[in-house]
Each structure stands twice: as C-alpha cells, then as structure tokens.
Steps between C-alpha positions, in 0.01 A plus 500: 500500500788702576632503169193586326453817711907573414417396137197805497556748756903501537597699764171364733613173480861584569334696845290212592819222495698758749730671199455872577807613317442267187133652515650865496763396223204369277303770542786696359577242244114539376548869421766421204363198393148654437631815280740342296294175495255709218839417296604165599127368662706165643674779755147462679581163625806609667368569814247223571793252393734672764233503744439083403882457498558691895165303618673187401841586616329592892298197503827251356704672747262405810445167408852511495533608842305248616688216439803702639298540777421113491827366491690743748224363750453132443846490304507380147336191360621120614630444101710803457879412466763751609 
C-alpha cells in the first residue's frame, strides 16, 4: 500500500514511512521535473520512482536490522560455518 501512495502522491508517501528529508528533497525535485517535463514528459516519473526507490531502500534496510537484531541476541544460526 505504501508504494502505491509513493507511486501517486510522492512526497506523502515519503512522510508517512518516516523520510522527512527525502519528502522535502522530492518536493524540490517535483518543481524541475514538472516544467521541463512539458519537454521531456518521462521527467514526470522522476519523482514517484525516487519516492518508490527511498520507500524500498527504508523498508530493505529494517528488515535488515532485524535479523542483525536476531542474531546479536540469539547468535547466528546452528549451520553457519566460521
């Protein structure tokens, strides 16, 4: 659901996954990408794909996190070789 809302509102997406800055940067990012996209339309895409891409990178990097988490508390799994 996430990255539907990212894929059509941007920088409200961005604010509801906890990325204020990335948020501010793509509401910046829309500005440029609107004027010149009457020239080159695909610049319109730019910011709901950077707003898909940093969704994606926040929720790879918790799950990420996670299984840091995981194996600095129960220690890693019975098959791994050192």
């Amino acid at each position: 659901m996430i990255y539907i809302l990212a894929a059509l509102l941007p920088p409200r997406g961005l604010l509801l996954n906890g990325q204020p800055f990335s948020a501010i940067f793509n509401l910046v990012l829309i500005v440029p990408c609107l004027l010149l996209g009457l020239i080159f339309p695909l610049l319109w895409l730019v910011p709901s794909l950077h707003a898909i891409v940093a969704v994606h990178m926040r929720r790879e990097d918790r799950k990420h996190r996670e299984i840091v988490d995981a194996i600095e508390k129960h220690g890693p799994p019975p098959w791994f070789l050192r």
